[in-house]
DRENGU-314588 format. One line per 2 residues: for each residue z, x, y of C-alpha. Coordinates in nm, 4 decimals, decimal comma, padded with zeros to 6 digits, m for minus. Last residue first. Example, Ala and Ser with C-alpha at 12.3 -4.5 7.8 and 13.67 -1.06 7.14 Angstrom:
00,7140:01,3670:m00,1060 | 00,7800:01,2300:m00,4500
//
This chain:
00,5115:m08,3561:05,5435 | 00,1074:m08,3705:05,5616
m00,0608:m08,1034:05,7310 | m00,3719:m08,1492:05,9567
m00,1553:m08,1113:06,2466 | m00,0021:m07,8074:06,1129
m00,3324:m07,6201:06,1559 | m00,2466:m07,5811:06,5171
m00,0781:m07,2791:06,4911 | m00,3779:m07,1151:06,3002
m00,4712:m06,9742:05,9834 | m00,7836:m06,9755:05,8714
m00,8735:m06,5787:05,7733 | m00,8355:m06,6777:05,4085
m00,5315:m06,4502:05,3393 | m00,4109:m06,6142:05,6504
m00,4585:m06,9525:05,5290 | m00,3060:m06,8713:05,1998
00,0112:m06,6911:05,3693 | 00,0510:m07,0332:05,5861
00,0546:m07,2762:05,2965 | 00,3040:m07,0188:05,0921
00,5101:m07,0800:05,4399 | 00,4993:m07,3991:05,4398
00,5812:m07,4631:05,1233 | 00,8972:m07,2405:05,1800
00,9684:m07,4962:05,4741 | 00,9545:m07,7493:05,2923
01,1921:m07,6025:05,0703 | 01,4177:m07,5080:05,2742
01,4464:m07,8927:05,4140 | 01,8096:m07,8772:05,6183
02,0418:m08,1017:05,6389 | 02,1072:m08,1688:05,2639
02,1592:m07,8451:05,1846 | 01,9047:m07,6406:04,9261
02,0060:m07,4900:04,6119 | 01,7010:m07,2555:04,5288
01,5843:m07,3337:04,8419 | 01,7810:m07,1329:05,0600
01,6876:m06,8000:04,8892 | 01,3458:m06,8732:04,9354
01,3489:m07,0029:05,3106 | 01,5597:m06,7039:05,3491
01,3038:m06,4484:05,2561 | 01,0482:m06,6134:05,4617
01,1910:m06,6743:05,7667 | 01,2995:m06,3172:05,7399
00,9720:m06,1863:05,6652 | 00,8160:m06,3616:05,8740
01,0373:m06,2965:06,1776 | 01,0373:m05,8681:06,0912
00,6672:m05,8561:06,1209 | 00,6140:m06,0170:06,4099
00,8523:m05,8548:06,5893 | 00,7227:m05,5383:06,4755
00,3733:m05,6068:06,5633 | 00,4801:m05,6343:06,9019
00,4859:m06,0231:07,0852 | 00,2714:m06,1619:07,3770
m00,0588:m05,9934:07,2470 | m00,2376:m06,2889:07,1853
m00,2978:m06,1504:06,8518 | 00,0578:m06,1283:06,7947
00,1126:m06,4994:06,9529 | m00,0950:m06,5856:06,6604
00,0268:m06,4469:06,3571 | 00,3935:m06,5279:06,5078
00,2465:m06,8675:06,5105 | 00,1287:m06,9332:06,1630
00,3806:m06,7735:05,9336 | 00,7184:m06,9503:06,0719
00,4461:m07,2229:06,2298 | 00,4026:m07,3305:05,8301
00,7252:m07,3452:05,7506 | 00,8431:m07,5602:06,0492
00,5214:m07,8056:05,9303 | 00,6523:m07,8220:05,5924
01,0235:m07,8772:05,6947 | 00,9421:m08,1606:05,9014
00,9567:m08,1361:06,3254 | 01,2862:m08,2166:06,4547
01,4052:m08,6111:06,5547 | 01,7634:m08,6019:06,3731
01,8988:m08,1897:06,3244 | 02,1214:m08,1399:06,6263
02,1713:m07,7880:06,6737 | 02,4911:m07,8629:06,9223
02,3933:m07,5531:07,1218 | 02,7255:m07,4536:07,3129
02,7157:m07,3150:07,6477 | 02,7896:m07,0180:07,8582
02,6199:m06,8164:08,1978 | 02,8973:m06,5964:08,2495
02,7911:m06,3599:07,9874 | 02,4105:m06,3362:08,1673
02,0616:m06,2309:07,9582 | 01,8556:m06,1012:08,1334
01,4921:m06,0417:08,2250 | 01,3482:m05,8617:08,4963
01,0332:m05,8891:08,6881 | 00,6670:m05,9642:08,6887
00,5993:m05,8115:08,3403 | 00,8526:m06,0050:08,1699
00,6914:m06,3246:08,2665 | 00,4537:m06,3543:07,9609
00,6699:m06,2185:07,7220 | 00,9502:m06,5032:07,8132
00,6533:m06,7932:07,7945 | 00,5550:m06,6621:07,4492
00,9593:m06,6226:07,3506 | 01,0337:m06,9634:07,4492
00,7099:m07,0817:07,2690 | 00,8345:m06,9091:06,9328
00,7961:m07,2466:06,7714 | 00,6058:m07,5567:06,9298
00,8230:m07,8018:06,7776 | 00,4954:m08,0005:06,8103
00,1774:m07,7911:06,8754 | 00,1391:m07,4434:06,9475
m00,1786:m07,4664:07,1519 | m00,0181:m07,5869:07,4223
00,0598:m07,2226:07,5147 | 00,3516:m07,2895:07,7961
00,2317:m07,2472:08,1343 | 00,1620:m06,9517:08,3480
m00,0011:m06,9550:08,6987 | 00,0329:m06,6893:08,8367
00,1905:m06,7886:09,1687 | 00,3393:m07,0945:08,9804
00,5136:m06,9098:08,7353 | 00,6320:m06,6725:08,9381
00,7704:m06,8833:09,2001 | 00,9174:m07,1119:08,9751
01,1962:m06,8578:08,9692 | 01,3291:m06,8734:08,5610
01,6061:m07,0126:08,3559 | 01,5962:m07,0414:07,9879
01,8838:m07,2600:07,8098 | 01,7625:m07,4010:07,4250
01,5379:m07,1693:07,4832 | 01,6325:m06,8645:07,4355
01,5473:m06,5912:07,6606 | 01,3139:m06,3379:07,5394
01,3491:m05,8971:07,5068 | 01,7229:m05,9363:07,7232
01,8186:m05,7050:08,0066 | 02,1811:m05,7182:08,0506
02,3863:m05,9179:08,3052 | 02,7588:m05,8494:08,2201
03,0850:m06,0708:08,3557 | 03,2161:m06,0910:08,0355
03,3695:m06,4115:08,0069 | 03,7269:m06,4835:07,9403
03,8247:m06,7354:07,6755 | 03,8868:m07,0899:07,7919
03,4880:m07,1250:07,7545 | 03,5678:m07,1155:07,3739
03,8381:m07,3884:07,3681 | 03,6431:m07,6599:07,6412
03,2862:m07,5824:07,4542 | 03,4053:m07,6569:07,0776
03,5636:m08,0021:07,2034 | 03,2448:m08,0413:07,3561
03,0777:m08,0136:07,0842 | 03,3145:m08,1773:06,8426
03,2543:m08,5031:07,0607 | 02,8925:m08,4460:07,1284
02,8049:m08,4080:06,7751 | 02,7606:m08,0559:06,5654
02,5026:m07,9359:06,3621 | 02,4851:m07,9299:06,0419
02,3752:m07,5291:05,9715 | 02,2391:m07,2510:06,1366
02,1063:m07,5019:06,4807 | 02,4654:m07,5100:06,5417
02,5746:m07,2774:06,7640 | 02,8814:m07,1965:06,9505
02,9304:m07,0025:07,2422 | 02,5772:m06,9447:07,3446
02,5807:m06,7133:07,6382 | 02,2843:m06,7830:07,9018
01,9437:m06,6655:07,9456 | 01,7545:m06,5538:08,2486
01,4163:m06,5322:08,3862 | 01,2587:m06,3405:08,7002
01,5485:m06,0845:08,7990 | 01,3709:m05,8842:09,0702
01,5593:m06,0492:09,3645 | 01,9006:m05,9489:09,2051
02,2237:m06,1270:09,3264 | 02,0700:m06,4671:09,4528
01,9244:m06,5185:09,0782 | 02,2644:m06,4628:08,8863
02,4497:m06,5983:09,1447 | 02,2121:m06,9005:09,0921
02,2770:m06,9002:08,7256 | 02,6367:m06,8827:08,7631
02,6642:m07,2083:08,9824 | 02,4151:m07,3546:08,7065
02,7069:m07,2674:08,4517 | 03,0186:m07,3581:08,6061
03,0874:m07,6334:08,4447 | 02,9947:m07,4598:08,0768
02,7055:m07,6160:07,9807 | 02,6387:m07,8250:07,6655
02,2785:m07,7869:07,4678 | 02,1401:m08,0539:07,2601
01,8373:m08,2154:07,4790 | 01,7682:m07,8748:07,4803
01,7604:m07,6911:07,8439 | 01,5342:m07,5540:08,0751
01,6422:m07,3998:08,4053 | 01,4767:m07,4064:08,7463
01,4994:m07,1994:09,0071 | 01,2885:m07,3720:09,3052
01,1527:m07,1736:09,5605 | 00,7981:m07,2182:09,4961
00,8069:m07,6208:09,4536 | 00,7902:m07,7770:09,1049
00,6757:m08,0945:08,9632 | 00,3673:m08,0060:08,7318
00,6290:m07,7877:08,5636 | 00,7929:m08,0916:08,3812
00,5008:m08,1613:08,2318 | 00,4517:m07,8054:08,1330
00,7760:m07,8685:07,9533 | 00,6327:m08,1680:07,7737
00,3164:m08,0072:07,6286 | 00,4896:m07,7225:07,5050
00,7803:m07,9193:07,3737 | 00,5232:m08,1609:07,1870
00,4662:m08,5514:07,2552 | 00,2171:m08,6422:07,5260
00,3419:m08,7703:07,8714 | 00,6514:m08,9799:08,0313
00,7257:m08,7880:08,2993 | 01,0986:m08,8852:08,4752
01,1734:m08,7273:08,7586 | 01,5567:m08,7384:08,9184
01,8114:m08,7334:09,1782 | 02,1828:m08,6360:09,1357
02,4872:m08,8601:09,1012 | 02,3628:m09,0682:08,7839
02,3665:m09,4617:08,7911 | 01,9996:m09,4460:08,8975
01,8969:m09,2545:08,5726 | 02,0623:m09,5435:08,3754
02,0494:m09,3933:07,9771 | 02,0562:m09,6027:07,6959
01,7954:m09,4257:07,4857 | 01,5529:m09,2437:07,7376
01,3516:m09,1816:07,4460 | 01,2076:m09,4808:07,4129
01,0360:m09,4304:07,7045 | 00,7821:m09,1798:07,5029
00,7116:m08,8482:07,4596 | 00,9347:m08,7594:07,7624
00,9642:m08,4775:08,0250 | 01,3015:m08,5614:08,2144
01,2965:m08,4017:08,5125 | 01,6448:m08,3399:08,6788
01,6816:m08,2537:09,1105 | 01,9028:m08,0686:09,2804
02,1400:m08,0301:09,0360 | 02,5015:m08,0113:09,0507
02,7436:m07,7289:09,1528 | 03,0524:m07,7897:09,0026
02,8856:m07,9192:08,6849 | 03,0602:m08,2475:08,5514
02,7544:m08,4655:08,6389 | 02,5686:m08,2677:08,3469
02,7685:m08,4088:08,0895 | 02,5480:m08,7466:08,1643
02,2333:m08,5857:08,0508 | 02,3559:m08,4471:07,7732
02,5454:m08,8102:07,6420 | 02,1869:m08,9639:07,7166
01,9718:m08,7129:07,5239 | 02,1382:m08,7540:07,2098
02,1282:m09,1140:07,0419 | 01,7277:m09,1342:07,2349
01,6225:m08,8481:06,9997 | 01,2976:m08,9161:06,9175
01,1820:m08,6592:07,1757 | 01,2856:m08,4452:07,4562
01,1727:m08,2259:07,7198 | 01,4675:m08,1469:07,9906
01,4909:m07,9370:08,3063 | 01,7309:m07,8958:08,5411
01,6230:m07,7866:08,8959 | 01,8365:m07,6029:09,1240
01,6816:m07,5707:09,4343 | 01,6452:m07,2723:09,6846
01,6929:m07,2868:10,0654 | 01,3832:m07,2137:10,2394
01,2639:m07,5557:10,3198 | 00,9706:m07,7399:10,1649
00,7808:m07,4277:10,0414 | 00,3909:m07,5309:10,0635
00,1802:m07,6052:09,8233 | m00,1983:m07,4932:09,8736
m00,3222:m07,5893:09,5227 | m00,2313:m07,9124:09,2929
m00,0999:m07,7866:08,9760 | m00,2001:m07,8357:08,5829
m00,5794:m07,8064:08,6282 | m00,7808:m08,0469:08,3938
m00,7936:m07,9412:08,0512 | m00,4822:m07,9983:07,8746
m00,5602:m08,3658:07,9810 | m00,5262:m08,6300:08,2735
m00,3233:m08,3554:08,4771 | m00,0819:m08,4915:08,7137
m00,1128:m08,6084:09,0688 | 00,1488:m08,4991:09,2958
00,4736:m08,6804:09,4461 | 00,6791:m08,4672:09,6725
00,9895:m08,5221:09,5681 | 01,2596:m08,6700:09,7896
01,5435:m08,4308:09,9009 | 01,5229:m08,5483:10,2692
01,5643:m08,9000:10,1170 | 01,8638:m08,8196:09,9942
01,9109:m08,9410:09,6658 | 01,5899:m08,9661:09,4356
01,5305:m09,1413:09,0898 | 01,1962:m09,1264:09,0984
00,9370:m09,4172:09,1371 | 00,5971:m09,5447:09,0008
00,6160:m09,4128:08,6443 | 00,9757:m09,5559:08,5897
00,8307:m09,9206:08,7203 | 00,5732:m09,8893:08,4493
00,7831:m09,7255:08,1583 | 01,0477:m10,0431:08,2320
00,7560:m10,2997:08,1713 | 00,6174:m10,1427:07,8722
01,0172:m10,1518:07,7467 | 01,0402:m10,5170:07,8145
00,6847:m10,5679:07,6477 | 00,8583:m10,4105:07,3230
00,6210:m10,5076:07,0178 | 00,3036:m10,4769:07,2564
00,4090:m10,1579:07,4250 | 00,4141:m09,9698:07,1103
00,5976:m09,5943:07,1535 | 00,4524:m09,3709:06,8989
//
């Protein structure tokens, strides 16, 4: 956790960063709204009213630990065609920000420095939203195409009922090393020189290292991310995904492209991965967000290559905390204990 007694500089940066945002225009400024003290309090202020009728574009980004990645993401953004209306930047901590200048970039933006955990952090980031906002949530690790929030909002202005949508991944990482910016990027020019397919097909969950949804539906019924996954906060893209799909359509676009660098520094240990593998698919069946079948089939592919993997395990990846995990997470739920949150009590 961020100490502000070793790095009074920093303490004094987080203070001025709380009191402003990084705003343009000042007909674009944010309207500034109290935020929730706790998981408990109520997440929006009521009666909010649609500032003008032309739509945002709202990037959104929840990061932490990984101050060596965020900034070179955050910067690739300037080279979208159509840029941002506004980025948040949901943080665990101002360390995070690594050596970005938010006031050096050419678009306005929010920073919400908050509790660590991507469900916590996104709905941090939802706290600032207007009705007519689309708004898309990316990785701290994911590279768009130029053109890809001008393809998301064709993708929205083209079909009113279309409530979330997911882009192409080109390349990803997360199955192995990982890739850096440079070989990224590198990865992103050659593969986006290819011609799309210009398809929108209906999708069971977007992915969310790049989910895009209308804020209007979220806000109007009020759905969050479950905060009671904790940490990594697995299967939460596919949670929030189930939870829309009944208000609308949702897609996946092949115009909308990136590349997911799958950046391993900063993620949750292999124990507690392991343990949410069995743990929250357990759950978010009960919840009723996911089938049985889906369920089902996760665990037991988790599982089975967790095994296999950790009979000669890479160095980037812990397979074998993660088969703990999972052996923890079968006992509990042999036991009629197990529960997402149980990995806090876990030791990696």
């Amino acid at each position: 956790m961020h100490d502000p007694n070793r790095h009074p500089d920093l303490q004094d940066k987080l203070n001025r960063l709380r009191r402003q945002s990084f705003a343009r225009p000042a007909a674009e400024a944010e309207i500034s709204l109290p935020r929730p003290a706790s998981r408990d309090t109520p997440k929006r202020a009521p009666g909010r009213r649609l500032v003008n009728a032309r739509p945002r574009m709202v990037v959104a980004i929840a990061s932490a630990n990984r101050p060596g990645i965020l900034p070179e993401t955050v910067r690739s953004i300037a080279q979208q065609d159509r840029r941002p209306d506004l980025l948040i930047l949901s943080l665990a901590a101002l360390d995070d920000i690594g050596d970005l200048a938010p006031e050096h970039l050419p678009f306005p933006v929010e920073i919400v420095v908050g509790q660590k955990g991507a469900t916590r952090q996104r709905n941090g980031a939802l706290d600032l939203l207007r009705p007519n906002d689309i708004v898309l949530f990316l990785d701290d690790d994911f590279l768009m195409a130029p053109d890809y929030l001008s393809r998301t909002l064709e993708v929205f202005g083209a079909d009113p009922e279309v409530v979330m949508a997911t882009g192409t991944v080109l390349a990803d990482g997360i199955g192995g090393p990982g890739f850096d910016h440079a070989r990224g990027a590198r990865m992103l020019e050659r593969l986006n020189g290819t011609p799309a397919r210009d398809r929108v097909v209906p999708t069971y969950a977007a992915y969310g290292c790049n989910m895009a949804f209308r804020a209007s539906v979220v806000l109007e019924r009020n759905i969050s991310f479950d905060e009671a996954l904790p940490l990594y906060s697995w299967l939460e893209d596919v949670d929030f995904s189930r939870r829309l799909a009944p208000f609308g359509k949702l897609v996946k676009s092949g115009r909308m492209r990136g590349v997911h660098l799958g950046t391993k520094t900063g993620r949750t240990p292999g124990v507690f991965l392991g343990y949410s593998q069995i743990a929250n698919p357990v759950y978010l069946l009960k919840k009723g967000s996911i089938s049985r079948r889906h369920a089902y089939e996760m665990m037991a592919r988790n599982s089975a290559a967790n095994l296999v993997r950790s009979l000669n395990p890479p160095r980037w990846a812990d397979y074998r905390g993660r088969l703990r995990g999972n052996l923890l997470a079968l006992r509990d739920l042999l036991r009629g204990r197990v529960s997402p949150e149980r990995i806090l009590e876990l030791t990696p």
